[in-house]
mmCIF file of the N, C-alpha and C atoms, coordinates in Angstrom:
data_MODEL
# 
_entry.id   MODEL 
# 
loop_
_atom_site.group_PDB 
_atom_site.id 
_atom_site.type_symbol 
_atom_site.label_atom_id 
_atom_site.label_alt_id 
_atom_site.label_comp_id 
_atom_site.label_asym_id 
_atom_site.label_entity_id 
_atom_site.label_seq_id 
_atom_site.pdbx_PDB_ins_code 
_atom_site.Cartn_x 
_atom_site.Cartn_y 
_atom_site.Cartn_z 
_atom_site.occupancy 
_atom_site.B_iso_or_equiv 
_atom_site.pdbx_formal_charge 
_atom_site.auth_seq_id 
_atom_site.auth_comp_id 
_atom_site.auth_asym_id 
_atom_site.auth_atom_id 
_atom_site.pdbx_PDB_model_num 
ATOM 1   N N  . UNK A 1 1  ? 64.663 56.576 36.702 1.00 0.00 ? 1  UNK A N  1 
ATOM 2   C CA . UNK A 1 1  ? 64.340 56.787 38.093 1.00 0.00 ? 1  UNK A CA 1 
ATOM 3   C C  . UNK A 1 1  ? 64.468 55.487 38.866 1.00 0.00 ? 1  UNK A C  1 
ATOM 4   N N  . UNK A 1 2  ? 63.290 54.618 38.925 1.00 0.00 ? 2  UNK A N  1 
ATOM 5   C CA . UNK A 1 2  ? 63.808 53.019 39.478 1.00 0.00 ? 2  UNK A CA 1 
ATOM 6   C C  . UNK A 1 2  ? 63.946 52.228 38.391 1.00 0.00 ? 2  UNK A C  1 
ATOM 7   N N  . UNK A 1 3  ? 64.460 52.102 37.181 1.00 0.00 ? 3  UNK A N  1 
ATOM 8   C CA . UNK A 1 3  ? 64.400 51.381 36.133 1.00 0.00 ? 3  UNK A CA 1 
ATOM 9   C C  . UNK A 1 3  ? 64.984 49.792 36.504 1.00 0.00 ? 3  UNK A C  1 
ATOM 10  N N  . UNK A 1 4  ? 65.451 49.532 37.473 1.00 0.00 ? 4  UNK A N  1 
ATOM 11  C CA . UNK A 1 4  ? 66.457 48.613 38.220 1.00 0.00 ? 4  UNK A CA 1 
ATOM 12  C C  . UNK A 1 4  ? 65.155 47.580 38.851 1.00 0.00 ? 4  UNK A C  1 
ATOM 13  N N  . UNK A 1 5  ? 64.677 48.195 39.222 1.00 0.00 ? 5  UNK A N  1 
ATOM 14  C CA . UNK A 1 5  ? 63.439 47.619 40.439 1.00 0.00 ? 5  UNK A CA 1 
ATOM 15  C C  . UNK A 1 5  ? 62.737 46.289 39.236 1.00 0.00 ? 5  UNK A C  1 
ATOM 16  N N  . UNK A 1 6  ? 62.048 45.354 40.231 1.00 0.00 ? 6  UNK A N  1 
ATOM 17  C CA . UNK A 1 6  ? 61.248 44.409 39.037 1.00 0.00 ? 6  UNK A CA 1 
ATOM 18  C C  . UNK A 1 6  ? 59.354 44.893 39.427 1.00 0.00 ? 6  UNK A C  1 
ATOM 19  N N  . UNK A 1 7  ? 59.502 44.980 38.669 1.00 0.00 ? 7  UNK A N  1 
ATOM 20  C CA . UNK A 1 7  ? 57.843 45.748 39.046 1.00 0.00 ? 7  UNK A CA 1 
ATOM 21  C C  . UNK A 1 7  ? 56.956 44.237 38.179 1.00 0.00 ? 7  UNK A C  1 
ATOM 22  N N  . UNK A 1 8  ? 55.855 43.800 39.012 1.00 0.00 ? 8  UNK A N  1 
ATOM 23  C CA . UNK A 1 8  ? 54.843 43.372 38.905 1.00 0.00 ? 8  UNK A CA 1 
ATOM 24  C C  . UNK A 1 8  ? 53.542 44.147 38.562 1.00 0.00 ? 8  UNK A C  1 
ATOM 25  N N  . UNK A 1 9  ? 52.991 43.578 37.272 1.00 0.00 ? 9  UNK A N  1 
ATOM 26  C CA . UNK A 1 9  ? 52.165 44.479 36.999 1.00 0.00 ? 9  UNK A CA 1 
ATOM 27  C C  . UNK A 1 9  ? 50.653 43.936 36.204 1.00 0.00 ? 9  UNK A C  1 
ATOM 28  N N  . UNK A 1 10 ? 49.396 43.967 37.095 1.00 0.00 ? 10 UNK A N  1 
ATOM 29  C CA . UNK A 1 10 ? 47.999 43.307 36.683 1.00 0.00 ? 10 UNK A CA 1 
ATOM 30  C C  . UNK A 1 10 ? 46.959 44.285 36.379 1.00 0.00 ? 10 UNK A C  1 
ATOM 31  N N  . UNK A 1 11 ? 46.097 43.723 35.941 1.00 0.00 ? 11 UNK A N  1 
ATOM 32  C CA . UNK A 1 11 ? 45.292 44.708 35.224 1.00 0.00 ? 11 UNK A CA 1 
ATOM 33  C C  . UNK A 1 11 ? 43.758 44.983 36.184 1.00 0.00 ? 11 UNK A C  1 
ATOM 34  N N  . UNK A 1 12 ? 43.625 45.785 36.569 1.00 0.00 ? 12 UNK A N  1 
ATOM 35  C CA . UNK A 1 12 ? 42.743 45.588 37.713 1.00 0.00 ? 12 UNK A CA 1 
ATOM 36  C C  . UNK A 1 12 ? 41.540 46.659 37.180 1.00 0.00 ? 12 UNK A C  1 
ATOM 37  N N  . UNK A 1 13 ? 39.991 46.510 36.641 1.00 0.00 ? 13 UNK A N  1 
ATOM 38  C CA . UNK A 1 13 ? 39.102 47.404 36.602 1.00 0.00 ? 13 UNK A CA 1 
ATOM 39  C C  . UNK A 1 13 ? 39.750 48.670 35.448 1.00 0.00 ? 13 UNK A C  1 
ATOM 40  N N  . UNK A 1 14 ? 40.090 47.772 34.422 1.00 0.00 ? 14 UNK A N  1 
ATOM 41  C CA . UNK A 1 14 ? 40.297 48.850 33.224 1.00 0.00 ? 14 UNK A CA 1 
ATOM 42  C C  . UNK A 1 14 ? 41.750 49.345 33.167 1.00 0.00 ? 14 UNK A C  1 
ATOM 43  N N  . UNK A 1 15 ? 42.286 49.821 34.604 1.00 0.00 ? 15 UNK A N  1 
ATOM 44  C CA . UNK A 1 15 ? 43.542 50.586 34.873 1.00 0.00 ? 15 UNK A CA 1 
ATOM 45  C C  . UNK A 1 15 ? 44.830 49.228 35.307 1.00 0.00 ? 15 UNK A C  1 
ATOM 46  N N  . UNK A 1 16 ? 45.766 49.790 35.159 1.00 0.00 ? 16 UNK A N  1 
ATOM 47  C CA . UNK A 1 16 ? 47.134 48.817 35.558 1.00 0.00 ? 16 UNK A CA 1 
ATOM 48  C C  . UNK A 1 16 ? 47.573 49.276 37.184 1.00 0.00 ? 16 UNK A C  1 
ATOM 49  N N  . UNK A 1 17 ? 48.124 47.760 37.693 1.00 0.00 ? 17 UNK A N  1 
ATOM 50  C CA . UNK A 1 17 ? 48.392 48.212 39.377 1.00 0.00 ? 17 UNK A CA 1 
ATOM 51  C C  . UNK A 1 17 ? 49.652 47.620 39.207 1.00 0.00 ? 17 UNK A C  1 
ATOM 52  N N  . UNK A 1 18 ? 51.013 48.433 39.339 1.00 0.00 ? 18 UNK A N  1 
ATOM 53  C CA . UNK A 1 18 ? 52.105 48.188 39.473 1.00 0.00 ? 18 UNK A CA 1 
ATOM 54  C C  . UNK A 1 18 ? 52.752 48.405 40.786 1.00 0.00 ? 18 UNK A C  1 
ATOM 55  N N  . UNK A 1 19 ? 53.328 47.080 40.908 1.00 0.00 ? 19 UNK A N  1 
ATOM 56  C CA . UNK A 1 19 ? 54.104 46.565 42.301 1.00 0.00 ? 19 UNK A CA 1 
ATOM 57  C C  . UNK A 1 19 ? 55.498 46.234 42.147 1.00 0.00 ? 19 UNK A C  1 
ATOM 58  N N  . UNK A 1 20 ? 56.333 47.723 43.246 1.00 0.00 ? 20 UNK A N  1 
ATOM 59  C CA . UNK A 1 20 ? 57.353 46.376 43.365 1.00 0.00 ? 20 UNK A CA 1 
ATOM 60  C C  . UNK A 1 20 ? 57.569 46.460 44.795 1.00 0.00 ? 20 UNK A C  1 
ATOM 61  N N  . UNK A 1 21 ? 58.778 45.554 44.933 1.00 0.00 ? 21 UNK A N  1 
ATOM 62  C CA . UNK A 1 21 ? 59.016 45.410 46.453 1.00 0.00 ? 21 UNK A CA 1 
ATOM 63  C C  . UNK A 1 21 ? 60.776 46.015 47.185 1.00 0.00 ? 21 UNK A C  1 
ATOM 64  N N  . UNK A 1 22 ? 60.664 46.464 47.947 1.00 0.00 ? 22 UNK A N  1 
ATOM 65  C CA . UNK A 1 22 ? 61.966 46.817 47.870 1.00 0.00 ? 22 UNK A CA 1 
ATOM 66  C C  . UNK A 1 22 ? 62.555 47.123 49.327 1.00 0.00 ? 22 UNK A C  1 
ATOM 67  N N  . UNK A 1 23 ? 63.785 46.687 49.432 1.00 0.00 ? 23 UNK A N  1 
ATOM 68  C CA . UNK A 1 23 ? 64.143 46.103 50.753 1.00 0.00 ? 23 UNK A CA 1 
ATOM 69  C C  . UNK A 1 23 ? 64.433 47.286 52.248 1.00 0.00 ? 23 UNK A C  1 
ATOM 70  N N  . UNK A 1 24 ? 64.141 47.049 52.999 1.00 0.00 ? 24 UNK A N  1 
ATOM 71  C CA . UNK A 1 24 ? 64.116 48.169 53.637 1.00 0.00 ? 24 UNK A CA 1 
ATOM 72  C C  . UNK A 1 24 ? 65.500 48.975 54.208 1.00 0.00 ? 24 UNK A C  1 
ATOM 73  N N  . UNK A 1 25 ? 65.914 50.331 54.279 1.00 0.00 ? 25 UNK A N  1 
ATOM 74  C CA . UNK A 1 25 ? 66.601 51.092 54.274 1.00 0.00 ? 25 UNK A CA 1 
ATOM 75  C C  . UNK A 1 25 ? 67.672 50.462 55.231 1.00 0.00 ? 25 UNK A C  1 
ATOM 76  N N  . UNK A 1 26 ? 67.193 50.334 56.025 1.00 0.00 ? 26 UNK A N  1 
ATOM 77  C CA . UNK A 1 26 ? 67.514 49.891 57.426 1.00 0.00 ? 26 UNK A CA 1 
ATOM 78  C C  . UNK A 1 26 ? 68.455 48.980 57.645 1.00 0.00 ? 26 UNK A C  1 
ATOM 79  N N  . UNK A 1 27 ? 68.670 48.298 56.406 1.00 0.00 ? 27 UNK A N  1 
ATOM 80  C CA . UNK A 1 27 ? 69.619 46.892 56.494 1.00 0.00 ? 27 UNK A CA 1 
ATOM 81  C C  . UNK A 1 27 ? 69.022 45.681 57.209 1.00 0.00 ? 27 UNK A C  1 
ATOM 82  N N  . UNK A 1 28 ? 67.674 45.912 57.725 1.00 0.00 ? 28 UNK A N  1 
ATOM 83  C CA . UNK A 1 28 ? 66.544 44.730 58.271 1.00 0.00 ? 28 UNK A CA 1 
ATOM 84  C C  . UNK A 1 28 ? 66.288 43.557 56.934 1.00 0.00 ? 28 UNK A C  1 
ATOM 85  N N  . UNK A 1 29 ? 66.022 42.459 57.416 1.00 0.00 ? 29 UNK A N  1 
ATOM 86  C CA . UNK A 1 29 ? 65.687 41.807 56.308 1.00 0.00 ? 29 UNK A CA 1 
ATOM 87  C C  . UNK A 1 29 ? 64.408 41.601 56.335 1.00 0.00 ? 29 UNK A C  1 
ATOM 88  N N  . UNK A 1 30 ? 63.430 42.480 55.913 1.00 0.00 ? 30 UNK A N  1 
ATOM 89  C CA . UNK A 1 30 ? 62.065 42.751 55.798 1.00 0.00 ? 30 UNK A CA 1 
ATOM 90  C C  . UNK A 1 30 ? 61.837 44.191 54.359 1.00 0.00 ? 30 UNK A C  1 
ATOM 91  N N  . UNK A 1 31 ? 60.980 44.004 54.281 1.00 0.00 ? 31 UNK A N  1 
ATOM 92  C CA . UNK A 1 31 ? 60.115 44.398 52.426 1.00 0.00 ? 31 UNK A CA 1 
ATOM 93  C C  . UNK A 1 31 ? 59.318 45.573 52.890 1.00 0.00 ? 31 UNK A C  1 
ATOM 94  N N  . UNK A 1 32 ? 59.185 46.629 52.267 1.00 0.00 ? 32 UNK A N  1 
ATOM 95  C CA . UNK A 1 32 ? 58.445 47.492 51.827 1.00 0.00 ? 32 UNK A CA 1 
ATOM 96  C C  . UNK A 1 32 ? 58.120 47.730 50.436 1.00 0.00 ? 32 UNK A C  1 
ATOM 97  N N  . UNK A 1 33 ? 57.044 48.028 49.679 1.00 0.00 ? 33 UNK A N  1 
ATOM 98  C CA . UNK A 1 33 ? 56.251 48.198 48.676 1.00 0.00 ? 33 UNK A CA 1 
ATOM 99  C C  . UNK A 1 33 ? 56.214 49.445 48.324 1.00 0.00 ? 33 UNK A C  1 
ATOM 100 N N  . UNK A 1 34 ? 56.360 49.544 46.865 1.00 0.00 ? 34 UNK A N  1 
ATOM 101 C CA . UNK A 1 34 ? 55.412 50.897 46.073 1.00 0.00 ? 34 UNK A CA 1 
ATOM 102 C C  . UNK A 1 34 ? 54.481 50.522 45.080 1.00 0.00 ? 34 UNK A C  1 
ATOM 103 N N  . UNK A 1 35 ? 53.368 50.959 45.093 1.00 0.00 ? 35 UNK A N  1 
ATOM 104 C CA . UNK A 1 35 ? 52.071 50.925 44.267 1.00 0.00 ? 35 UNK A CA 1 
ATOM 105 C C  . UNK A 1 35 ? 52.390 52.517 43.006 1.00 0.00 ? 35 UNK A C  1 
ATOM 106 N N  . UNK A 1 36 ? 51.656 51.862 41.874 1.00 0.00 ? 36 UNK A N  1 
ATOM 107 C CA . UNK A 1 36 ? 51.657 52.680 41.114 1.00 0.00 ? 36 UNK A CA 1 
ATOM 108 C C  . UNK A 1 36 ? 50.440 52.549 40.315 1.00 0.00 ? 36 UNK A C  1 
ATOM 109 N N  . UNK A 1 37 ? 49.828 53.338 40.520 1.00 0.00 ? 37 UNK A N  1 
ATOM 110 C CA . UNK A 1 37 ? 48.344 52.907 39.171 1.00 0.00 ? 37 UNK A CA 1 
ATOM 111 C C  . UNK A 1 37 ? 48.495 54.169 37.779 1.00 0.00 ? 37 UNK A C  1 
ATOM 112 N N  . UNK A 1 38 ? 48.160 52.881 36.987 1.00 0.00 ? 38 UNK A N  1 
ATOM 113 C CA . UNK A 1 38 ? 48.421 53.493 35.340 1.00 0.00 ? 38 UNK A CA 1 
ATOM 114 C C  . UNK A 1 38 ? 47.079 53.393 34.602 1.00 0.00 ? 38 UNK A C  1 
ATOM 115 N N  . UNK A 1 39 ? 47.142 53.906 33.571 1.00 0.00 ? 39 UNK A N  1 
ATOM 116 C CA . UNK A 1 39 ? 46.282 53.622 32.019 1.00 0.00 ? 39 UNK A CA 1 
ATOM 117 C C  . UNK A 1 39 ? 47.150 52.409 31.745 1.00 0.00 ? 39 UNK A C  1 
ATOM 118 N N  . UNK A 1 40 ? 46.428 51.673 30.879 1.00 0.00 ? 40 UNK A N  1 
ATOM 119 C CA . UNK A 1 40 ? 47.070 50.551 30.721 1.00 0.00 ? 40 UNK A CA 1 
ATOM 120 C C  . UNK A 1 40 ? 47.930 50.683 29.194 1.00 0.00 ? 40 UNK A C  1 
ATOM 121 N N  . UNK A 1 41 ? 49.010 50.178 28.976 1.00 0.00 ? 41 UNK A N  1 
ATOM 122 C CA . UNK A 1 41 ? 50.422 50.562 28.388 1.00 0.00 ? 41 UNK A CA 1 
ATOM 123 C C  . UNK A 1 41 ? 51.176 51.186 29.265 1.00 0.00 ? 41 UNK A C  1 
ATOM 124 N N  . UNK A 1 42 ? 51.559 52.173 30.231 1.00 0.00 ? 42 UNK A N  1 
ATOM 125 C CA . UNK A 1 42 ? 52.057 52.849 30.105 1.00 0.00 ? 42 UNK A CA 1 
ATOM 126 C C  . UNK A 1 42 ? 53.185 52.337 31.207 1.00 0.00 ? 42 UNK A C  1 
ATOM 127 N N  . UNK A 1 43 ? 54.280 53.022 31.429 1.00 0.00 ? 43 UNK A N  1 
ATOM 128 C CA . UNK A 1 43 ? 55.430 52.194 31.981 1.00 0.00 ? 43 UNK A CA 1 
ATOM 129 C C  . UNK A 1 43 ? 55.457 52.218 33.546 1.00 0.00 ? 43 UNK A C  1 
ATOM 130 N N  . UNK A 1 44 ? 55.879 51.048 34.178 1.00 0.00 ? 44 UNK A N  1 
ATOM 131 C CA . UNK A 1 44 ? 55.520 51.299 35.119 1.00 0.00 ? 44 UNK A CA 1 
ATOM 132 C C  . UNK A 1 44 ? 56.605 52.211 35.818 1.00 0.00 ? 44 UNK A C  1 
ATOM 133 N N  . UNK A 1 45 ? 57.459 52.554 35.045 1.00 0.00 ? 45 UNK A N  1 
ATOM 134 C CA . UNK A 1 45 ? 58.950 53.460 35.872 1.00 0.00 ? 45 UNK A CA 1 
ATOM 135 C C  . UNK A 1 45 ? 58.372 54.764 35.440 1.00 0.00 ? 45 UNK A C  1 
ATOM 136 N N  . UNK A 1 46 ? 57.337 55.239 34.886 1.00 0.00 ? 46 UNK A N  1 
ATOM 137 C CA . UNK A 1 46 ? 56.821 56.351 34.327 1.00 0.00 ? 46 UNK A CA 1 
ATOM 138 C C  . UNK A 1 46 ? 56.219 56.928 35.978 1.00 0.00 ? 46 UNK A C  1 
ATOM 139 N N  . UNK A 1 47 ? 56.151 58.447 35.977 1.00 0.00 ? 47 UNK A N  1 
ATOM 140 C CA . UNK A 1 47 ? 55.349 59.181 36.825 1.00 0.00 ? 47 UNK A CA 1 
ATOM 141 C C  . UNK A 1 47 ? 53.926 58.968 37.013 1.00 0.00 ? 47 UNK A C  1 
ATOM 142 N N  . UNK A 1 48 ? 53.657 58.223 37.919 1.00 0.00 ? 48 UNK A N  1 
ATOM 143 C CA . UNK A 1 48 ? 52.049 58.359 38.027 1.00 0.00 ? 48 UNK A CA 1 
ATOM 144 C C  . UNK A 1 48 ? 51.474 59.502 38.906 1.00 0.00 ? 48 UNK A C  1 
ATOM 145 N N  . UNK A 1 49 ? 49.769 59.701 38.438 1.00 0.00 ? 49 UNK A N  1 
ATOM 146 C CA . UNK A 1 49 ? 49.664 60.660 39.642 1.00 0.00 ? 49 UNK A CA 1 
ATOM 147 C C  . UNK A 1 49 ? 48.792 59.483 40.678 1.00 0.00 ? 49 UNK A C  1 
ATOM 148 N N  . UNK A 1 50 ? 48.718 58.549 41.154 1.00 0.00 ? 50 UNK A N  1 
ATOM 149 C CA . UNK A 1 50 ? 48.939 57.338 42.064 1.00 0.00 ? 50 UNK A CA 1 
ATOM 150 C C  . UNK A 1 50 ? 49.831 56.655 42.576 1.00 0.00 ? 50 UNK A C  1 
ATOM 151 N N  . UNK A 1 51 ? 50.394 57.384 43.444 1.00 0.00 ? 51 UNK A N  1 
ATOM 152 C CA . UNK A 1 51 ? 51.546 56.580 43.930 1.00 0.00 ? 51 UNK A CA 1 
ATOM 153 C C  . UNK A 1 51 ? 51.264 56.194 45.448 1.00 0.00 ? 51 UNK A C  1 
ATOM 154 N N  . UNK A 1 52 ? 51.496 55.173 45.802 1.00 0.00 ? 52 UNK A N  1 
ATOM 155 C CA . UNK A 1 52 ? 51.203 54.712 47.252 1.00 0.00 ? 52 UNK A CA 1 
ATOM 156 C C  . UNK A 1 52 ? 52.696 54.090 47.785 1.00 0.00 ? 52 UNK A C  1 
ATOM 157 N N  . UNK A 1 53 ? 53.064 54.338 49.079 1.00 0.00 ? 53 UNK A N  1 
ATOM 158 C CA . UNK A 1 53 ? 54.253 53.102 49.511 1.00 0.00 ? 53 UNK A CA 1 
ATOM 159 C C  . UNK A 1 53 ? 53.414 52.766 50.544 1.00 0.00 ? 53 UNK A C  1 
ATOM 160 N N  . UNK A 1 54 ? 54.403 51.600 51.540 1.00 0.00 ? 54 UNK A N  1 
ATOM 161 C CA . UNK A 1 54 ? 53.530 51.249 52.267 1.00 0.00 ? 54 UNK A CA 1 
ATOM 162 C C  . UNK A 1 54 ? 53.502 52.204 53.784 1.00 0.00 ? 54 UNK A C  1 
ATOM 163 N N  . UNK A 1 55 ? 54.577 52.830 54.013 1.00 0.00 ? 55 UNK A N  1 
ATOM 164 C CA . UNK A 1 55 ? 54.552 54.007 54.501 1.00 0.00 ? 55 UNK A CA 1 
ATOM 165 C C  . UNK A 1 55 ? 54.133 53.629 56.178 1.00 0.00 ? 55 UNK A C  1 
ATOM 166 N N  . UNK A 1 56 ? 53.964 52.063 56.393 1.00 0.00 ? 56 UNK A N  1 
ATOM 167 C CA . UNK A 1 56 ? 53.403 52.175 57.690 1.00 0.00 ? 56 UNK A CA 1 
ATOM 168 C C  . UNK A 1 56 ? 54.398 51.268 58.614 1.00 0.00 ? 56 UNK A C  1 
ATOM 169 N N  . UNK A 1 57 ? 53.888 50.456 59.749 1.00 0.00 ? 57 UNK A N  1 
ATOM 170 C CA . UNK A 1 57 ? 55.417 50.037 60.582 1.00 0.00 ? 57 UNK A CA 1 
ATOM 171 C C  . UNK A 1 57 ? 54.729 48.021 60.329 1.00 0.00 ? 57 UNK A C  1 
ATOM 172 N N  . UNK A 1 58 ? 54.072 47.973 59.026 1.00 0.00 ? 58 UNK A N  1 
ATOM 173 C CA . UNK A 1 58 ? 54.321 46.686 58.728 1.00 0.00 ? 58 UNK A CA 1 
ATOM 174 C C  . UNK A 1 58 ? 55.256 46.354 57.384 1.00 0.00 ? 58 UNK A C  1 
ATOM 175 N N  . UNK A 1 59 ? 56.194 45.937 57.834 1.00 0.00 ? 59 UNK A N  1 
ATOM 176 C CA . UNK A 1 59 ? 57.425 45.391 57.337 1.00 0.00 ? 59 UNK A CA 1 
ATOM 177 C C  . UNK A 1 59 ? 56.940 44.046 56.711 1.00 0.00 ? 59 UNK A C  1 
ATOM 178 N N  . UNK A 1 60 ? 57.348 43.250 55.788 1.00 0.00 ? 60 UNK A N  1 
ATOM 179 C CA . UNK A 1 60 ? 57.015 42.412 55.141 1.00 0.00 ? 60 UNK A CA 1 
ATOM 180 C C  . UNK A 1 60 ? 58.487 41.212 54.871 1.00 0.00 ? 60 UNK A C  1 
ATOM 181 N N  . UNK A 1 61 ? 57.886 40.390 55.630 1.00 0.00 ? 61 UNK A N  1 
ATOM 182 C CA . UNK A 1 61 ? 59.198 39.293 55.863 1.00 0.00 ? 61 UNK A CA 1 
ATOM 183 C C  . UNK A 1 61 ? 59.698 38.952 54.657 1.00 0.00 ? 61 UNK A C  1 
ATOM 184 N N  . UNK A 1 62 ? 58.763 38.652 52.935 1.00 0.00 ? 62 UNK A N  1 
ATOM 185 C CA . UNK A 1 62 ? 59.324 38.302 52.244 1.00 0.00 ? 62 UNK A CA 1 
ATOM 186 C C  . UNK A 1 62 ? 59.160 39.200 51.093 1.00 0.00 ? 62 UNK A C  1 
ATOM 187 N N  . UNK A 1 63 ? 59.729 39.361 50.437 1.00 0.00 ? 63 UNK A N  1 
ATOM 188 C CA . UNK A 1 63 ? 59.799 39.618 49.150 1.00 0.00 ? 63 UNK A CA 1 
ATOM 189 C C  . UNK A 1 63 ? 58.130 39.543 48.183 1.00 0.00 ? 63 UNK A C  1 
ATOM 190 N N  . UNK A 1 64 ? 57.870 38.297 48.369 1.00 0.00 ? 64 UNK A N  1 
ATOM 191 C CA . UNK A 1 64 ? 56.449 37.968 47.712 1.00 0.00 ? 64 UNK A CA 1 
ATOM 192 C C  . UNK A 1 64 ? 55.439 38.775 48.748 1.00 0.00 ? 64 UNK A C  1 
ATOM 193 N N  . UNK A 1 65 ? 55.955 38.330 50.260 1.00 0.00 ? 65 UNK A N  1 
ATOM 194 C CA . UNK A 1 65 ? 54.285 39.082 51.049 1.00 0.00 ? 65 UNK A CA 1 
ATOM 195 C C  . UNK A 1 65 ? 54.177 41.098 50.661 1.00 0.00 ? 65 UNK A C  1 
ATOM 196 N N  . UNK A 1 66 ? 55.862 41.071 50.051 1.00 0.00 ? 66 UNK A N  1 
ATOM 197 C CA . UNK A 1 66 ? 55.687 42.968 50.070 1.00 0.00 ? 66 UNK A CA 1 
ATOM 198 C C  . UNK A 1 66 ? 54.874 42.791 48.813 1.00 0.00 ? 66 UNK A C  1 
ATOM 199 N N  . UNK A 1 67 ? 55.146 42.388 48.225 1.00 0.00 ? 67 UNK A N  1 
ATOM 200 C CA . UNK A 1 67 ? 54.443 42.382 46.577 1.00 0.00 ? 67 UNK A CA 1 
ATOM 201 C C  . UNK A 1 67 ? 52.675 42.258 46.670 1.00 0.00 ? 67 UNK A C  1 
ATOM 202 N N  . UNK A 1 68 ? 52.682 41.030 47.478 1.00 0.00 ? 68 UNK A N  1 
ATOM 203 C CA . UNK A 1 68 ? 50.855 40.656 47.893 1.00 0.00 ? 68 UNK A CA 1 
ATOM 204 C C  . UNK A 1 68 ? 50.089 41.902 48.241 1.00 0.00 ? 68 UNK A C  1 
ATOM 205 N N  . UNK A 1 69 ? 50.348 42.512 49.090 1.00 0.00 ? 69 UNK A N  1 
ATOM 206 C CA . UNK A 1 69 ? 50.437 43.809 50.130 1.00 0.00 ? 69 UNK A CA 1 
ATOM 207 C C  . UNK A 1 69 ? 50.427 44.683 49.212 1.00 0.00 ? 69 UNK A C  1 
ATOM 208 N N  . UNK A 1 70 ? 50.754 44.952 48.429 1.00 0.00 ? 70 UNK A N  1 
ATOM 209 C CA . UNK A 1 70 ? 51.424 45.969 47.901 1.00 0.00 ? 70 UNK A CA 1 
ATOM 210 C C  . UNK A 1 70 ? 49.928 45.947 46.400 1.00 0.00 ? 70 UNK A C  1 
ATOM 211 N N  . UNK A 1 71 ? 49.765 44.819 46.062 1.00 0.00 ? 71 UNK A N  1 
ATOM 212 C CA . UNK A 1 71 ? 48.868 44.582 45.047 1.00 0.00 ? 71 UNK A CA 1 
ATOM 213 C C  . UNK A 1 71 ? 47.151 45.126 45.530 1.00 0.00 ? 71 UNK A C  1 
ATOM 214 N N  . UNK A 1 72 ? 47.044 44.187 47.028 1.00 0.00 ? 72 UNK A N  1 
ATOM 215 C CA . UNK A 1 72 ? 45.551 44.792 47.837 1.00 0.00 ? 72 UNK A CA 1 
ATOM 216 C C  . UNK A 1 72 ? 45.748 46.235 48.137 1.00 0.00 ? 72 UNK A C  1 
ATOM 217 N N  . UNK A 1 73 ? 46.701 47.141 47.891 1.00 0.00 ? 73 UNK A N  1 
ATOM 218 C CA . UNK A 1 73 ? 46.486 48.514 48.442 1.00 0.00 ? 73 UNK A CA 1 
ATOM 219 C C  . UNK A 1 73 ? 46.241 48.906 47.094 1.00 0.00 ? 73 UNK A C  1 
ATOM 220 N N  . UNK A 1 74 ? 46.668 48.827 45.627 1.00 0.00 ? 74 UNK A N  1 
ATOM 221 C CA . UNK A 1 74 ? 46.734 49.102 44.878 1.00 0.00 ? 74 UNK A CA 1 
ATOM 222 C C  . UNK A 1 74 ? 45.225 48.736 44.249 1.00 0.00 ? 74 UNK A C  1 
ATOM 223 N N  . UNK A 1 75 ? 44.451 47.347 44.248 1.00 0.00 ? 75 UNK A N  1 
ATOM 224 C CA . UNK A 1 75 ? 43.245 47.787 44.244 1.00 0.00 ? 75 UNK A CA 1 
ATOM 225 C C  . UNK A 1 75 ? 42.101 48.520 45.050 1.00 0.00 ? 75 UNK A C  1 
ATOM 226 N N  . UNK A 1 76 ? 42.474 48.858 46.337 1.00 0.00 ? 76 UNK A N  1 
ATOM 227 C CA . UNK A 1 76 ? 41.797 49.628 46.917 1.00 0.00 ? 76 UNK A CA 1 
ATOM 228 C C  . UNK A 1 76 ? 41.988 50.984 46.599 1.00 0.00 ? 76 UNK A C  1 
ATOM 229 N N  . UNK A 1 77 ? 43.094 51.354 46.325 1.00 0.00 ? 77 UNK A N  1 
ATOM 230 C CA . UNK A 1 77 ? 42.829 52.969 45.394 1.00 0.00 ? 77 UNK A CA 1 
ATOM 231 C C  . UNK A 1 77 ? 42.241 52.686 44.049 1.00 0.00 ? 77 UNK A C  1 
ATOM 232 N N  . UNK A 1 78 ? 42.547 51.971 43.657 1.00 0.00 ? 78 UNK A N  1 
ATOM 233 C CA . UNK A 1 78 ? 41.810 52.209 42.071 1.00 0.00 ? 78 UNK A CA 1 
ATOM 234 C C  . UNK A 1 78 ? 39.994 52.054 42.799 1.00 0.00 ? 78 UNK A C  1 
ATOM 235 N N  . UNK A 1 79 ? 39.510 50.878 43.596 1.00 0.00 ? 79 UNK A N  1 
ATOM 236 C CA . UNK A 1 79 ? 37.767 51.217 44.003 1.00 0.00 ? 79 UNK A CA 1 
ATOM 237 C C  . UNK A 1 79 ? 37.924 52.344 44.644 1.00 0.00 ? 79 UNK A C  1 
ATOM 238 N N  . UNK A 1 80 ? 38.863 53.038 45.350 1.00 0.00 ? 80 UNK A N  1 
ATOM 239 C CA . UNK A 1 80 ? 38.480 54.315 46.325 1.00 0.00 ? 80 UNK A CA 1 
ATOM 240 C C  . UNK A 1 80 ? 38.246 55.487 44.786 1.00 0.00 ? 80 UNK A C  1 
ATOM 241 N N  . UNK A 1 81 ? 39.289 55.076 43.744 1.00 0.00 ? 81 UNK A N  1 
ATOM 242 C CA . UNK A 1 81 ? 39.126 56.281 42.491 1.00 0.00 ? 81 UNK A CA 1 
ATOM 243 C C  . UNK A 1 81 ? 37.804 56.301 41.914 1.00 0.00 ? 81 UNK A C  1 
ATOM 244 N N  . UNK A 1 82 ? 37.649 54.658 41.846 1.00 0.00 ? 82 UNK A N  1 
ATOM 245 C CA . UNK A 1 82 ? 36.370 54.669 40.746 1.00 0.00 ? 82 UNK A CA 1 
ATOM 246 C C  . UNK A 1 82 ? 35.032 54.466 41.478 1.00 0.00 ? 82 UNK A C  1 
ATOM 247 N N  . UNK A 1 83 ? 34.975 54.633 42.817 1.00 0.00 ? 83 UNK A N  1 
ATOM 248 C CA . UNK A 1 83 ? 33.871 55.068 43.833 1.00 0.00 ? 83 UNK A CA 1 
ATOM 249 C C  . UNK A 1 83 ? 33.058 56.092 43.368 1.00 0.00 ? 83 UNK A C  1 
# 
């Protein structure tokens, strides 16, 4: 599916938060993000039932800020899960 993509991936409250960043459709040179939360092993190109993008109209100038971004949304679903 994205096996191509470089996914960043930390261990956050038991579960895994996988990030990658990926350039926007548009031919803009600005970053959008997908979040993925896992059990920990499991791949991050695998189906989660957590999936987040960033889905909103902040664009991310670099590469690293989509990734940053992309990591704080990813622990806020895992505290919104384990709330």
């Amino acid at each position: 599916m994205e096996s191509g993509q470089d996914w960043h991936t930390e261990s956050y409250k038991g579960l895994e938060v996988h990030v990658t960043a990926l350039p926007r459709e548009d031919g803009a040179a600005r970053w959008d993000y997908t979040v993925r939360i896992a059990q920990p092993g499991e791949d991050a190109t695998s189906e989660s039932e957590l999936t987040a993008e960033s889905g909103d109209d902040a664009d991310y100038p670099t590469r690293d800020a989509a990734v940053e971004a992309g990591f704080l949304k990813g622990y806020a679903m895992v505290d919104q899960m384990l709330a």
